[in-house]
C-alpha positions in Angstrom: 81.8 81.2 114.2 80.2 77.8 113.4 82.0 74.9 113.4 81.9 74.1 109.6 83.3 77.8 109.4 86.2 77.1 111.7 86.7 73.7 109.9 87.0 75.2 106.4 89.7 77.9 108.1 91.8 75.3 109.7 92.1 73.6 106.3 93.1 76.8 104.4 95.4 77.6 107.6 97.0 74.5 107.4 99.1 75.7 104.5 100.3 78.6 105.3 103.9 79.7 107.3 103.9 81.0 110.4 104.1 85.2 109.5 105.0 86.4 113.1 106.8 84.4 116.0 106.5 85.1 119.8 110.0 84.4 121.0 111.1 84.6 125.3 110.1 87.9 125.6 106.4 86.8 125.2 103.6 88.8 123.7 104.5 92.9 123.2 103.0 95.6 122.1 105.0 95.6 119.4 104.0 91.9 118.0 100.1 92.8 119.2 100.7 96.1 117.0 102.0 94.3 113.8 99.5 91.6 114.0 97.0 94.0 114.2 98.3 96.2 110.6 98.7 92.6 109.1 95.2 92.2 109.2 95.0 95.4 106.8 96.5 92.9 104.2 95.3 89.4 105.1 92.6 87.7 106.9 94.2 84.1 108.3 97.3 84.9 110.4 99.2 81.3 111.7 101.4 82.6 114.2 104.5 80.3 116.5 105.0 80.4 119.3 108.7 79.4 120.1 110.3 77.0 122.3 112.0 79.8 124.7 108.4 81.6 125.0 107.3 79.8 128.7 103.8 81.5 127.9 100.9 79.2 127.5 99.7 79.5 123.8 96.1 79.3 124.4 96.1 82.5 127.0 98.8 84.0 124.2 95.7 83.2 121.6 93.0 84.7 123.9 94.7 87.7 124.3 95.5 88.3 120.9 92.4 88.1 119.7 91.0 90.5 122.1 93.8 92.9 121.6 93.3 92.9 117.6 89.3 92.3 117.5 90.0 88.8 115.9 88.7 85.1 116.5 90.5 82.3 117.5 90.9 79.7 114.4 92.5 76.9 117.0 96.0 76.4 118.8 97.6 73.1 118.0 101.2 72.7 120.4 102.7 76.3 119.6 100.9 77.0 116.6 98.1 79.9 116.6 95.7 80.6 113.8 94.1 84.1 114.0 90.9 85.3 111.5 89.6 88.4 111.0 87.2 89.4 108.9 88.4 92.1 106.4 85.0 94.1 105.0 87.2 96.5 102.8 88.7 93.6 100.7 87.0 90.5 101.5 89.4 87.2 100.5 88.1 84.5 102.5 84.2 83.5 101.3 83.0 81.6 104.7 80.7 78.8 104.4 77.0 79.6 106.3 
């Protein structure tokens, strides 16, 4: 991902809600599992990360994105932005 690409997702991640939250039990296979179906129906997941999760966000982002195939938008305090391409139905146009 070039950096014009990830500059044109932070701006259309920067208004949406968080969809899932990561609370003190940290990152399950539950949450990695329903992240993962989400991307059926959306491309740009913005995930939180909250205050009784003691997890670093960035190694919570990394493993994500391995778990589900995705890419790593950016992590700002205890916010995550996910992408992943969808080539079934295609939303997000990406800038070359």
């Amino acid at each position: 991902m070039t950096s014009k690409q990830r500059a044109y997702l932070k701006s259309l991640a920067s208004t949406l809600d968080p969809i899932f939250q990561i609370g003190k039990s940290g990152l399950t296979p539950e949450v990695t599992q329903a992240i993962e179906e989400s991307f059926h129906t959306k491309e740009l997941i913005k995930i939180a990360v909250l205050k009784n999760c003691f997890d670093d966000p960035k190694e919570i982002a990394a493993t994500l994105a391995e778990r589900t195939h995705s890419q790593v938008v950016h992590v700002i305090g205890k916010k995550i932005v996910l992408y992943k391409e969808n080539k079934d139905n295609k939303k997000i146009e990406l800038p070359k």
